[in-house]
Structure formats: C-alpha cells, structure tokens
C-alpha positions as CSV (number, residue, x, y, z in Angstrom):
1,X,0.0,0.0,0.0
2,X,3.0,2.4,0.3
3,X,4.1,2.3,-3.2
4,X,0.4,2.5,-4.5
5,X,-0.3,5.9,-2.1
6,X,3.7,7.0,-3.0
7,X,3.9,10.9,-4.9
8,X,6.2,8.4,-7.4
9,X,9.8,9.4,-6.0
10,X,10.9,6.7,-7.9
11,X,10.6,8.5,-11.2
12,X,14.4,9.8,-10.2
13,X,15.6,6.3,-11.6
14,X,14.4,6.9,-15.1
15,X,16.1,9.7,-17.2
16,X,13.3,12.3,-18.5
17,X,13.1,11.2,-22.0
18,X,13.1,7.3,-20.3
19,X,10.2,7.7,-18.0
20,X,7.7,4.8,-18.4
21,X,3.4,5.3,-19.8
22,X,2.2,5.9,-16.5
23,X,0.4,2.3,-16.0
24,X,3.8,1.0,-16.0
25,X,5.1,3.1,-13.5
26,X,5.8,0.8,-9.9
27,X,2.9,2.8,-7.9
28,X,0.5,2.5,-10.5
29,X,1.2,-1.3,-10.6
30,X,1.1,-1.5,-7.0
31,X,-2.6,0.4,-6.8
32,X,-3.3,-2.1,-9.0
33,X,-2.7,-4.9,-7.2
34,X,-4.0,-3.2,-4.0
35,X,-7.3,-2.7,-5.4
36,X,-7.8,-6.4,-7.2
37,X,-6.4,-8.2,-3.6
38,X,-9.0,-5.8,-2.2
39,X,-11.9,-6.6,-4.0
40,X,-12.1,-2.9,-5.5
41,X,-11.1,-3.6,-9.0
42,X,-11.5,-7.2,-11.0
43,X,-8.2,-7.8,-12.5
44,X,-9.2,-8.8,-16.2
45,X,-6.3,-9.7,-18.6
46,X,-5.4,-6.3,-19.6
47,X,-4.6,-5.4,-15.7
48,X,-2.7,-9.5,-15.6
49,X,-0.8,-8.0,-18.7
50,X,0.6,-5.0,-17.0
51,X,1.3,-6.8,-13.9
52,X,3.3,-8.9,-15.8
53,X,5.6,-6.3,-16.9
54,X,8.3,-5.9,-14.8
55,X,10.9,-4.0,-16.0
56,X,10.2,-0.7,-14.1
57,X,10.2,-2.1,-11.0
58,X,13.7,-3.4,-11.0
59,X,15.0,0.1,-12.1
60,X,12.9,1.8,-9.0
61,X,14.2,-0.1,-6.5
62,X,17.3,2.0,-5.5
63,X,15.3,5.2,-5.6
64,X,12.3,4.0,-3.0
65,X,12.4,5.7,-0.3
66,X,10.7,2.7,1.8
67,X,13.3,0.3,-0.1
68,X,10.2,-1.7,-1.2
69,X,10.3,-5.0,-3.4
70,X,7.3,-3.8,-5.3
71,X,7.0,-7.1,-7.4
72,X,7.2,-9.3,-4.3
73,X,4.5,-6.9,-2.9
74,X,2.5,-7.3,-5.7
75,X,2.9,-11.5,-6.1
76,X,2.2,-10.9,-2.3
77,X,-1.4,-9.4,-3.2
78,X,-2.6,-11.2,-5.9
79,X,-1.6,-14.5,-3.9
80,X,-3.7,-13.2,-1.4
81,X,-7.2,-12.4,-3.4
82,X,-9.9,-13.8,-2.5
C-alpha cells in the first residue's frame, strides 16, 4: 500500500526522455494490485498484462524511499485475493 499511495519518487531512476506510460510506472502497478487483492477492482487480462511487466520495478528499486520489493508486494497481493 505504500508504493500505491507513494507521490512516485521513484521517477528519479528513469532519465526524463526514459520515464515509463504511467500504468507501467511501480505505484500504479502497485494500486493495481492493491485494489484487485481488495476486492475494488476485478483484475481482467489487460490489468494481468501490466502486472506482468516488470521492467520498471527493478529500475525503481534504488530510488524507493521505503526500499520496497514492489514485485514481491505485488505476487504478495494477488496471492492473497480472495
């Protein structure tokens, strides 16, 4: 739930012309998650898709400022639906 409520100071790991589409971005992925383990969201294919895309998250890492695993947090959620 941190990364999905975080203002995104991760976007420091990605050089300006770099930065990700927005739904690829690790908080947006993480809200994601959050609202599908929730019960808030169903998580179609399109939203299985995007979680499935990792590449941003291993790049954000080093900038989070809670030093989050965001794709262990995410497995962590969907394991946990409902």
């Amino acid at each position: 739930m941190f990364c999905a409520f975080c203002p995104n100071a991760c976007r420091q790991a990605f050089p300006a012309d770099v930065i990700p589409r927005e739904y690829l971005m690790p908080s947006a992925m993480a809200y994601l998650a959050w609202s599908a383990a929730t019960g808030k969201r169903r998580l179609d294919d399109a939203g299985r898709r995007i979680l499935a895309r990792r590449d941003t998250l291993a790049a954000c890492r080093s900038a989070c400022p809670y030093d989050l695993d965001v794709g262990a947090a995410i497995d962590q959620a969907l394991a946990a639906r409902p």
